[in-house]
C-alpha positions in Angstrom: -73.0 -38.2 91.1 -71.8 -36.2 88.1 -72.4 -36.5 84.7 -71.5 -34.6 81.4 -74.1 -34.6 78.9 -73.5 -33.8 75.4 -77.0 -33.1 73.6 -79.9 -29.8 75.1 -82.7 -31.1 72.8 -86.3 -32.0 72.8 -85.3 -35.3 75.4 -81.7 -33.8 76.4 -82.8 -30.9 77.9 -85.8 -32.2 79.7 -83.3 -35.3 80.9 -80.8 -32.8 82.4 -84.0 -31.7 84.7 -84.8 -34.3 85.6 -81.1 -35.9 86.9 -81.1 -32.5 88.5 -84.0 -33.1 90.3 -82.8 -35.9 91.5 -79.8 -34.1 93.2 -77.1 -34.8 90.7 -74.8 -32.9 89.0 -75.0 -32.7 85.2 -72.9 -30.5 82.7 -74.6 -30.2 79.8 -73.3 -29.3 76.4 -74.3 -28.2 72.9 -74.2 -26.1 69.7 -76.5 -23.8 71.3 -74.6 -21.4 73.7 -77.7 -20.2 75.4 -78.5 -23.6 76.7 -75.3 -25.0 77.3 -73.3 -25.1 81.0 -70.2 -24.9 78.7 -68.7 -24.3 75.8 -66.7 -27.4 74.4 -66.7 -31.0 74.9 -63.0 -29.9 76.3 -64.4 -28.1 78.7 -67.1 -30.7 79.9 -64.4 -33.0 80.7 -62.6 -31.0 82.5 -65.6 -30.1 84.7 -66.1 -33.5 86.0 -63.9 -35.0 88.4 -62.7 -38.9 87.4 -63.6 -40.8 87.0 -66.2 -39.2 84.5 -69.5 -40.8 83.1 -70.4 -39.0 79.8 -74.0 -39.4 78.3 -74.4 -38.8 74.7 -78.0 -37.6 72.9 -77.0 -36.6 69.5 -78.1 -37.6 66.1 -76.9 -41.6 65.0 -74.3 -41.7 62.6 -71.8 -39.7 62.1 -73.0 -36.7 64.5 -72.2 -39.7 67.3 -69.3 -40.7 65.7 -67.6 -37.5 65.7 -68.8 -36.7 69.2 -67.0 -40.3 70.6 -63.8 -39.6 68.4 -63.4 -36.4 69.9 -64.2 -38.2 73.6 -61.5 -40.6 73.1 -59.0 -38.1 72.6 -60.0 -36.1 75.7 -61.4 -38.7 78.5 -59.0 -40.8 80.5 -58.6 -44.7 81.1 -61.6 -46.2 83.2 -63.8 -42.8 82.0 -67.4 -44.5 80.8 -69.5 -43.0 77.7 -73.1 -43.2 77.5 -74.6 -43.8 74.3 -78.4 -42.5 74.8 -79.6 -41.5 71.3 -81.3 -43.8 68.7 -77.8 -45.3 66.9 -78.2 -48.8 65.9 -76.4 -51.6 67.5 -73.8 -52.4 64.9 -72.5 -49.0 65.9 -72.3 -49.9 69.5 -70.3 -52.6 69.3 -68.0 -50.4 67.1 -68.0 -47.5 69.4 -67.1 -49.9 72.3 -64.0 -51.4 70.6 -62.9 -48.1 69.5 -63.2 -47.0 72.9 -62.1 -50.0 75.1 -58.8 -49.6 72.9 -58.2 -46.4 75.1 -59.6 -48.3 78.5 -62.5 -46.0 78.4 -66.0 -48.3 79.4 -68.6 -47.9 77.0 -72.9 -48.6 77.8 -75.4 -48.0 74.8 -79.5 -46.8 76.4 -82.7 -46.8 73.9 -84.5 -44.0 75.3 -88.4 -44.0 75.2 -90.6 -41.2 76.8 -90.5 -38.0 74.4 -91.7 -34.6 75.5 -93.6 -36.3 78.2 -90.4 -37.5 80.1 -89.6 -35.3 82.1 -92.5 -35.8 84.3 -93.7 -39.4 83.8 -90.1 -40.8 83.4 -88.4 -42.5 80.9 -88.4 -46.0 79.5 -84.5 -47.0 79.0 -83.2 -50.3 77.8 -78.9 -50.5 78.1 -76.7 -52.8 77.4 -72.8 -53.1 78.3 -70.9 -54.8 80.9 -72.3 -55.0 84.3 -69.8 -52.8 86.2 -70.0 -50.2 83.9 -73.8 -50.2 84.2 -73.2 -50.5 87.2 -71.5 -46.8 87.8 -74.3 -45.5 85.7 -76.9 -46.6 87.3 -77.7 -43.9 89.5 -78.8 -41.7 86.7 -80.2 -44.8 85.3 -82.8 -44.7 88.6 -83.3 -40.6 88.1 -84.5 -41.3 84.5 -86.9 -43.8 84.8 -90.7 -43.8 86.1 -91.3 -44.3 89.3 -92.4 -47.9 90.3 -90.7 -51.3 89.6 -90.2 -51.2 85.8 -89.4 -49.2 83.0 -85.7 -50.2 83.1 -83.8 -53.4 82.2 -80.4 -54.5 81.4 -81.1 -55.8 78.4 -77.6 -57.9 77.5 -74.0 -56.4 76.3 -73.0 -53.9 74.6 -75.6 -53.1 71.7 -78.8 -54.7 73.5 -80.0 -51.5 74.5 -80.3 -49.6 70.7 -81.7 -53.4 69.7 -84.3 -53.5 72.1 -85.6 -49.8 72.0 -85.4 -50.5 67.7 -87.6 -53.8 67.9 -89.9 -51.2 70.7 -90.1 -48.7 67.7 -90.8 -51.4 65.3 -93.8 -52.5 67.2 -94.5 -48.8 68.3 -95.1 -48.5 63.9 -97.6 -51.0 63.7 -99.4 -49.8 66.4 -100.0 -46.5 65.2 -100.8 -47.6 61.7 -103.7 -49.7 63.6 -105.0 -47.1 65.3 -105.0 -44.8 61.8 -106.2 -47.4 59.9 -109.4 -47.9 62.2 -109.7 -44.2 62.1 -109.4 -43.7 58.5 -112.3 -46.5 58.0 -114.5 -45.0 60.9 -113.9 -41.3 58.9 -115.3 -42.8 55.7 -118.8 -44.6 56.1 -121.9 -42.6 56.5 -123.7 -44.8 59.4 -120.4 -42.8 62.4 -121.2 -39.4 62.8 -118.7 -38.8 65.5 -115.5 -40.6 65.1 -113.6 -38.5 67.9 -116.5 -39.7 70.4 -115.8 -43.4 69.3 -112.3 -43.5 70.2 -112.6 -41.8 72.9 -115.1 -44.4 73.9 -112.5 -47.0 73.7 -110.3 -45.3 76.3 -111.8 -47.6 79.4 -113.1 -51.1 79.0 -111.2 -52.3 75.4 -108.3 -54.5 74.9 -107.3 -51.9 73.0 -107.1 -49.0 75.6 -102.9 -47.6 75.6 -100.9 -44.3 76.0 -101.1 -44.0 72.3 -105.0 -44.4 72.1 -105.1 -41.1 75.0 -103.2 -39.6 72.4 -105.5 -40.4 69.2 -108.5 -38.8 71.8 -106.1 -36.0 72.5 -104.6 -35.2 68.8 -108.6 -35.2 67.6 -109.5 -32.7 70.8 -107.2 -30.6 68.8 -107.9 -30.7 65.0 -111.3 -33.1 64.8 -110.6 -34.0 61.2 -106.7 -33.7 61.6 -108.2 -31.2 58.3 -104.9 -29.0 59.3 -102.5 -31.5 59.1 -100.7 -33.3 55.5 -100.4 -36.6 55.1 -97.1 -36.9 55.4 -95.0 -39.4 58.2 -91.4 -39.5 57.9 -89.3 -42.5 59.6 -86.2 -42.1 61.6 -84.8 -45.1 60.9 -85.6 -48.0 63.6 -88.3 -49.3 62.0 -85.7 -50.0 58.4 -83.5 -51.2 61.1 -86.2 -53.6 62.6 -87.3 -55.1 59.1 -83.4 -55.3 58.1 -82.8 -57.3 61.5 -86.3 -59.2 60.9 -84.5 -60.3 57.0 -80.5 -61.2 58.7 -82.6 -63.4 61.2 -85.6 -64.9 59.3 -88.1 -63.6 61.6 -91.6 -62.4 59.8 -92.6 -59.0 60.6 -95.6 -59.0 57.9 -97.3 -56.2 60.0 -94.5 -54.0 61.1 -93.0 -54.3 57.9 -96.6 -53.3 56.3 -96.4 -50.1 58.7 -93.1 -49.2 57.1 -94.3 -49.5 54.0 -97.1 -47.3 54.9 -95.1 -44.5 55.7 -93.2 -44.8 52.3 -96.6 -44.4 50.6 -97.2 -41.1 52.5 -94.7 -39.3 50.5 -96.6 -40.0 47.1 -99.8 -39.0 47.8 -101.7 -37.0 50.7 -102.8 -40.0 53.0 -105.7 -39.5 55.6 -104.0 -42.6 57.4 -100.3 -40.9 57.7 -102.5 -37.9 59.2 -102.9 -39.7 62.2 -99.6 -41.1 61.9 -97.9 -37.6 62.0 -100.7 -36.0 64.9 -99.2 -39.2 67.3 -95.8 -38.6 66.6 -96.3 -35.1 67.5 -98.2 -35.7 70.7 -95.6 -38.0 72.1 -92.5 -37.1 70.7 -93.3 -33.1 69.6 -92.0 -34.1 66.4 -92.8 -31.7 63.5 -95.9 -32.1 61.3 -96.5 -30.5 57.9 -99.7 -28.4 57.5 -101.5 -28.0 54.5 
């Protein structure tokens, strides 16, 4: 199939090589003339014959909410757009009305996989109506790892961004774990070789995961993490996770902690937040302050 995809970063780049490699067509667009197919979201549309299926991976807020005003003024009745950046739900369901106004189908996707995507696939939850997920879903089956999972309908319209915020929540508390552990292990005398102890953990543990490879691999490179700050920002799902977890009445007392952890990174020059900023640039190449 076609599909016009507006968005050539770190993910939206790699996921327009991968659709392609799946034999489908994509148009991509962005700021950046040197890696886009064209030149305006005017032009995209016009590229793609109706009816058109338009994937989004820009910023939340109001970088998507300009992009889907602009889209409603240019696609056509029974059009779909494709929300696949990191908005929260309440936008969703306001970006559907505002688009099922002009008869154009709308389908939110939490998008998990980072850098590492484009070869190991990625983990996508969606949510929308089933006969618009329906006409997506062939780019659906491009994205995500081989096998039998990795993708999931998760409900209507907003279930997606939900259930790839509550994956970030957990993804938080997780980390902070794993830095916690090594912070202690870094601090008493009797461990001589803390790298060589998590890597240990790698086969046999309950604790062996993706993000303990990436502990072993983020230590390979800086033993110490001596070259890195202290510093972890947060990009919003896990706020959006505790908020939900307060509406709802559900305790999050570790998540939330992890949270909390990160705003305590920005006063002082935490070992733990070391580790917290070397993961998030193994798996998601996001930026890290050095010393």
């Amino acid at each position: 199939m076609e599909l016009g995809l507006v968005g050539l970063g770190k993910m939206g780049g790699n996921m327009r090589e991968r659709i392609r490699r799946a034999g489908h067509t994509v148009v991509g667009y962005a700021h950046q003339r040197d890696v886009s197919d064209v030149h305006s979201l005017k032009e995209l549309v016009d590229s793609l014959a109706a009816p058109r299926v338009v994937w989004l991976m820009v910023p939340a807020g109001e970088a998507t909410q300009s992009t889907v005003d602009e889209l409603a003024e240019l696609l056509d009745p029974g059009d779909i757009v494709v929300d696949g950046g990191n908005s929260r739900w309440t936008d969703d369901e306001k970006h559907a009305r505002e688009l099922a106004a002009k008869g154009i189908g709308f389908v939110d996707c939490g998008v998990s996989g980072g850098v590492w995507g484009l070869e190991n696939g990625y983990a996508l939850m969606y949510g929308g109506e089933a006969e618009h997920v329906a006409r997506v879903q062939p780019i659906f089956d491009a994205l995500k790892p081989t096998g039998e999972f990795g993708a999931v309908h998760a409900g209507k319209v907003g279930a997606g961004h939900f259930a790839k915020m509550v994956h970030n929540g957990i993804e938080y508390a997780m980390m902070q774990a794993f830095a916690e552990g090594w912070e202690l292990l870094e601090t008493v005398d009797s461990v001589t070789d803390v790298r060589e102890v998590f890597r240990s953990w790698q086969e046999g543990t309950v604790i062996r995961s993706w993000l303990l490879d990436l502990s072993v691999r983020a230590l390979d490179d800086d033993e110490h993490l001596e070259q890195l700050r202290g510093y972890a920002a947060d990009s919003g799902e896990g706020r959006w996770t505790v908020e939900a977890a307060i509406d709802h009445a559900v305790p999050l007392p570790a998540i939330t902690a992890s949270l909390f952890a990160r705003f305590g990174s920005r006063q002082d020059d935490s070992p733990q937040m070391k580790m917290i900023a070397a993961l998030r640039n193994q798996f998601g190449g996001h930026a890290v302050e050095s010393k």
